[in-house]
C-alpha positions as CSV (number, residue, x, y, z in Angstrom):
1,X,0.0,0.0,0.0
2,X,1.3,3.7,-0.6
3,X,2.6,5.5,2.1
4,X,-1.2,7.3,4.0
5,X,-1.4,10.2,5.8
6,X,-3.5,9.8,8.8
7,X,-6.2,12.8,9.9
8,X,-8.8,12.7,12.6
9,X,-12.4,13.8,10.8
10,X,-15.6,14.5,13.2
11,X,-18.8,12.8,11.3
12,X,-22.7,13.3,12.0
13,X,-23.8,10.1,13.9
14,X,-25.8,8.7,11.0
15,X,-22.1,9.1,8.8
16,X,-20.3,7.4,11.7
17,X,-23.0,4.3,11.5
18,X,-23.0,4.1,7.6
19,X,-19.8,3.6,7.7
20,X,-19.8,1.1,10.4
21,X,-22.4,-0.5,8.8
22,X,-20.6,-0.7,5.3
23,X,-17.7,-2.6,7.3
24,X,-20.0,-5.2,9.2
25,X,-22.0,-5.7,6.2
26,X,-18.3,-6.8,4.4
27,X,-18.2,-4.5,1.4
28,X,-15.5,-2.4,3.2
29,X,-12.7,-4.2,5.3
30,X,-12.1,-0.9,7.4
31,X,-13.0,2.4,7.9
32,X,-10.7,3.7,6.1
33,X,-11.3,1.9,2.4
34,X,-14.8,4.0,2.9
35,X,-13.8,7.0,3.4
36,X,-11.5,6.5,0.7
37,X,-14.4,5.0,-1.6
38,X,-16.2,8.5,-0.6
39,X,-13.3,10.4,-1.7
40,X,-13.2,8.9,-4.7
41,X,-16.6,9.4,-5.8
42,X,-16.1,12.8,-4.7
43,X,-13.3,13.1,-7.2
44,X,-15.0,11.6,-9.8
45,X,-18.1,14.1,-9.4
46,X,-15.6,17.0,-9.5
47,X,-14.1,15.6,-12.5
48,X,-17.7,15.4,-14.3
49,X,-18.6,18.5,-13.6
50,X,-15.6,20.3,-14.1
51,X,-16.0,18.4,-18.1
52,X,-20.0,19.8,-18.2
53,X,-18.8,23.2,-17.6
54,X,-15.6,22.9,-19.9
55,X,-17.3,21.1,-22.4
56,X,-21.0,21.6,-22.3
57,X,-21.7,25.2,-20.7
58,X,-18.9,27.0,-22.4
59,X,-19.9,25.9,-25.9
60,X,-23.6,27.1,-24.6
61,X,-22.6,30.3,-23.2
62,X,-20.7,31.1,-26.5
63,X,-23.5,30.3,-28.9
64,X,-25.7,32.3,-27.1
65,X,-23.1,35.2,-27.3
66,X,-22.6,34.5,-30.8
67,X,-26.4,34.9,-31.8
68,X,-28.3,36.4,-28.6
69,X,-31.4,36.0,-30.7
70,X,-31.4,32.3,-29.7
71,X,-32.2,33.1,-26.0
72,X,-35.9,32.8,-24.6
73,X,-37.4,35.1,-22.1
74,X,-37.6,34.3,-18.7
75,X,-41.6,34.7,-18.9
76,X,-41.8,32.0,-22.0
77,X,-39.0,30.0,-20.2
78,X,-41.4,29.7,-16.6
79,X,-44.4,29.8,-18.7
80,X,-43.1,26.0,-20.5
81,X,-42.0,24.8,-17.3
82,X,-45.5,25.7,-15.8
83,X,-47.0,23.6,-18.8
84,X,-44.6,20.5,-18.7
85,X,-45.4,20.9,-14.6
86,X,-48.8,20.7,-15.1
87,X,-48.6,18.1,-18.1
88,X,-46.9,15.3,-15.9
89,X,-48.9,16.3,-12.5
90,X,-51.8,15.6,-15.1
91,X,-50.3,11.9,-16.0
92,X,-49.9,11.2,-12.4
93,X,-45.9,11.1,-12.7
């Protein structure tokens, strides 16, 4: 194993019992491989989002400034959300 730095964390008491019961359930050996587990999924949400900006919202926010005529206005925007709201609320979903 690489060389670990050990830190002392405070956790909610729910926290401190998932992870407890990750370990007696036998998914985790320790503690620790949760936490790390956590960390990692952390990273890997950070890493995903970090692409959808980079990717995604950038190539979004420069269309728009390209051609501001594409925009909608806040009142048609609310006004399709209302309907779509109202649509599945209507379909029981």
């Amino acid at each position: 194993m690489p060389e670990v730095e050990k830190r002392t964390v405070s956790l909610r008491p729910e926290q401190a019992a998932f992870i407890d019961e990750k370990v007696t359930s036998g998914h985790f050996a320790s503690a620790s491989e949760v936490v790390r587990a956590g960390l990692r999924a952390l990273q890997e949400r950070d890493k995903a989002v970090e692409n959808w900006l980079q990717n995604e919202v950038t190539e979004s926010y420069d269309a728009m400034k390209a051609d501001p005529d594409r925009a909608i206005s806040k009142e048609d925007l609310l006004k399709d959300l209302h309907a779509h709201h109202a649509k599945r609320l209507a379909e029981g979903q």
